[in-house]
N, C-alpha and C positions, 0 to 999 in steps of 0.2 A: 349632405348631398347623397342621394341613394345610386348605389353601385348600378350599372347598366345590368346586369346580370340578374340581379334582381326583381328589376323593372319588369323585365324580360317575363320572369317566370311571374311572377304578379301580375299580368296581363292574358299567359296563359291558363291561370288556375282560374282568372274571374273569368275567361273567355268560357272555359270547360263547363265551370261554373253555373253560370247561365244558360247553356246550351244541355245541361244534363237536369236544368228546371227547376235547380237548388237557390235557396237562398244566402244570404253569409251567416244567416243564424243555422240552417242546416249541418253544414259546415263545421260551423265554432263547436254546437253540442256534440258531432262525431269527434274532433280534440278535444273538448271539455276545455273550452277555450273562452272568451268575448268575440261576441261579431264585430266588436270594433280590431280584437286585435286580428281576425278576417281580414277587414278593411286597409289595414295598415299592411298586411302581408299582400296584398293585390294590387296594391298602391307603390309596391318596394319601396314603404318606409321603411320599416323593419324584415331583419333579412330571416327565412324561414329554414329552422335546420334541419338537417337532413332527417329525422328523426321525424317533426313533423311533414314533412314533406313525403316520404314513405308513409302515412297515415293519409295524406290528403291525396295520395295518388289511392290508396286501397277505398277511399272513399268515393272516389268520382269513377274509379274501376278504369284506369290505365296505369300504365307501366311510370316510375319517377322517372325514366329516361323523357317521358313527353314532355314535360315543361323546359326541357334544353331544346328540344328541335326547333330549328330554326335561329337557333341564338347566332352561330356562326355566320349567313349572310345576312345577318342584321346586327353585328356588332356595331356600326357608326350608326344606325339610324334604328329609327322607333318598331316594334316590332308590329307586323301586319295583320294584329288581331281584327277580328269581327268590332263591333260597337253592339253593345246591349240591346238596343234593341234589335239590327237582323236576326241577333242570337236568339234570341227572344221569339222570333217569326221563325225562324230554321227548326227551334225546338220545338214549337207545337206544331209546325207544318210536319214534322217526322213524324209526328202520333197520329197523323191522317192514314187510313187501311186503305182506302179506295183508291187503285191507281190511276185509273179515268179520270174521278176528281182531280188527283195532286195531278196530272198531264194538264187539266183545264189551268188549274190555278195558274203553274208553271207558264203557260201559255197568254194569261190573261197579264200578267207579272213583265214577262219578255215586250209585250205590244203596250204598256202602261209605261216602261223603261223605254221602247224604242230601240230595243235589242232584237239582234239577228242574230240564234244560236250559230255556232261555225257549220253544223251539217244541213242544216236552211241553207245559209250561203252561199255554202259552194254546192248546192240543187240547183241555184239559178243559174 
């Protein structure tokens, strides 16, 4: 049974992960590692030491404190990562330059959802 703690940050690295465009074989050749044992670390089957986890932070270029944030109001419950694919959509929609484009997308996004941003809203 894998440690809640774990989970935790295995949820954050693949989140990271994904959103910075990598893949887990990326990843495994910056440790010099397997992408299964990637997998396994993402998965909190196996728990990631502090040693590698200092490398996978220098790697994805945040601080090792990020994969704790958020652990604390999510100790009894599952942590509120992305799912691969938005991440997936968030990360190439950020390499969009045009900000009229990403407003249209945005826009077309919100009315395809049936969302009313809050400063729409409270305009009516």
């Amino acid at each position: 049974m894998s440690h809640p703690v774990d989970i935790h940050v295995g949820k954050k690295l693949k989140n990271l992960r994904v959103l910075r465009g990598q893949t887990q074989t990326d990843v495994a050749k910056g440790l010099n590692i397997s992408f299964q044992q990637v997998q396994k670390y993402e998965l909190g089957r196996n728990r990631i030491s502090a040693s590698k986890l200092y490398e996978i932070a220098n790697i994805l270029n945040v601080p090792p404190a990020y994969f704790f944030e958020g652990l604390d109001q999510n100790a009894d419950s599952t942590s509120p990562v992305i799912d691969e694919e938005t991440a997936r959509i968030a990360a190439v929609f950020g390499k969009i330059q045009d900000d009229r484009l990403k407003a249209q997308i945005r826009s077309f996004i919100d009315a395809v959802a049936g969302y009313v941003p809050a400063e729409t809203a409270s305009n009516n």
